[in-house]
Structures are given as structure tokens and as C-alpha cells.
matplotlib code that plots the C-alpha trace (Angstrom):
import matplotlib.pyplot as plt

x = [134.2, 135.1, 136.6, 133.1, 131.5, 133.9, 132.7, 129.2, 129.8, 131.4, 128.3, 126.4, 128.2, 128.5, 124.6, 123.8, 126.5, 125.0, 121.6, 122.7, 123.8, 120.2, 118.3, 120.5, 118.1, 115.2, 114.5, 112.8, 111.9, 112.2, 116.2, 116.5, 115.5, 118.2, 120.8, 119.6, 119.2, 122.7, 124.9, 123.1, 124.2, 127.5, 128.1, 126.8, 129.2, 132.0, 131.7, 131.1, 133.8, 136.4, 135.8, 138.3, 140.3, 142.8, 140.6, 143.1, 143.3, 139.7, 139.0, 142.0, 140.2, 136.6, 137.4, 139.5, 137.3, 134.0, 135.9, 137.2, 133.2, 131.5, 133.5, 133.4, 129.7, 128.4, 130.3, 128.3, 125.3, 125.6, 127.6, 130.4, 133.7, 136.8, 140.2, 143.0, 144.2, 141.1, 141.7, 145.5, 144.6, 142.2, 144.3, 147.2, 144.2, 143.7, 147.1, 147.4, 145.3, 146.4, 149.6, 148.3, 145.7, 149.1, 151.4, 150.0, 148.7, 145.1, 143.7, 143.9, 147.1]
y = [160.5, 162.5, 160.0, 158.2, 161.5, 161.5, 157.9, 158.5, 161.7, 159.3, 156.9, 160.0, 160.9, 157.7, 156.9, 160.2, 160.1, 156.3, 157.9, 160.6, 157.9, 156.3, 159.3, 159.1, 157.6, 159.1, 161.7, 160.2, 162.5, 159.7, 159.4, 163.1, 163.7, 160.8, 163.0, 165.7, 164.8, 162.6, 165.3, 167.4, 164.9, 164.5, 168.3, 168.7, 165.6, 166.4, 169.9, 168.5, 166.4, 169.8, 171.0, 168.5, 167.2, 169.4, 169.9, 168.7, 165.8, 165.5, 166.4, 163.8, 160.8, 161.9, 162.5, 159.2, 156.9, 158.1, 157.4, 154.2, 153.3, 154.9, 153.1, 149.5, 149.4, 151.3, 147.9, 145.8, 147.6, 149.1, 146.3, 149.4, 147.5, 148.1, 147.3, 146.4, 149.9, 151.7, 149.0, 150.0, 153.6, 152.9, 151.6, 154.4, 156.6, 155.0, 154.0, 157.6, 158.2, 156.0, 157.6, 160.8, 159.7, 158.2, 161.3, 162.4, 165.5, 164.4, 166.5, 170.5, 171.2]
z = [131.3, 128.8, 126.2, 126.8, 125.7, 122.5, 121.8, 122.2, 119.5, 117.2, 117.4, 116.7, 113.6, 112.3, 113.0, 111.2, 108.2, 107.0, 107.7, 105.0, 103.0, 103.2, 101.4, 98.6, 96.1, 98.0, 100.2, 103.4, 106.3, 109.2, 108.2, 107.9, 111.4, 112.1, 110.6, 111.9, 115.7, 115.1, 114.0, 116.5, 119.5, 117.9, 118.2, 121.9, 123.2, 121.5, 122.6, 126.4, 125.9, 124.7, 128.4, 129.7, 126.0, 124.0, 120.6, 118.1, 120.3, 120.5, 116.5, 115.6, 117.3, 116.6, 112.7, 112.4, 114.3, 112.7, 109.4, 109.9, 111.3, 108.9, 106.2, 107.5, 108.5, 104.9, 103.3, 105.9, 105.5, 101.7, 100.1, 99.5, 98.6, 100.3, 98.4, 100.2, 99.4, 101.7, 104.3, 105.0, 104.6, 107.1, 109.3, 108.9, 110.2, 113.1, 114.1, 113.7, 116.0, 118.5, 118.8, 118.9, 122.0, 123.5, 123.2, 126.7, 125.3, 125.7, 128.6, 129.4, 131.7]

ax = plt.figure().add_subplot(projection="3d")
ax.plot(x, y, z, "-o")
ax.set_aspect("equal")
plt.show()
């Protein structure tokens, strides 16, 4: 339950961070709710998530994943280019990750 908590606070962030991205060229109150409600979301089920994952654990995944989204859907939805460059850095992040989720440190003892 908990890792679907931590996915649902990725979603959040990464729903609120291209939201940001959004009122860059102007300043629209409907996306700055977005942000605001998304980061506020984000906070709450990562925080419900921390009652049962180890926070660096928990942090690793949320800040890697929410990268690694929020990268490859602002070049679907922005036109942002990747070069191979970002694309294997993206992928160190999340291999990263992976091992870190898979060291079996993942839950309190």
C-alpha cells in the first residue's frame, strides 16, 4: 500500500511541476491551483507513505521517478528535446533507483 501511496505522490508532483511549467509565459490562476493542490497531494502521500518506508528510500524513488516523468512527458507535451546525453542520465537515475528499492532496505524494521 504504501509504494502505491509513493506512486500516487509522484503523479502529484509531476502533474503539478508541468503545471508550473505551464504559467511560464503567463500567469494563469486555473494551473496555479494545479500546482498548488498537486504539490499539496504530493506532500500528504508521500508523508503517508514515510509511516511504513525508510525516508531515504522513499525520497530516492520519489525524486528519481518524478524526474525521469517530468522530463519525458514536458518533451511529449512541450516539444523539450532530449539528447542522448539526458536520456542515459536518465536512465542512471532510475537504475539507481532500482537498486536502491531492491537493497531490502525499503520498509521500517
Amino acid at each position: 500500500m504504501a509504494w502505491l501511496l509513493l506512486a500516487g505522490a509522484i503523479l502529484s508532483e509531476v502533474i503539478a511541476t508541468l503545471s508550473l511549467r505551464g504559467t511560464a509565459h503567463e500567469l494563469r490562476w486555473q494551473l496555479m491551483v494545479t500546482v498548488v493542490i498537486g504539490y499539496l497531494v504530493s506532500f500528504v502521500l508521500m508523508a503517508v507513505a514515510l509511516r511504513t518506508l525508510n525516508v531515504g528510500i522513499a525520497y530516492a524513488v520519489w525524486a528519481g521517478a518524478g524526474t525521469a516523468g517530468t522530463t519525458a512527458a514536458a518533451a511529449v507535451l512541450f516539444g523539450e528535446r532530449l539528447n542522448l546525453t539526458a536520456v542515459g542520465g536518465m536512465a542512471l537515475i532510475v537504475t539507481g533507483v532500482i537498486v536502491i528499492a531492491a537493497s531490502g532496505a525499503s520498509s521500517h524494521a
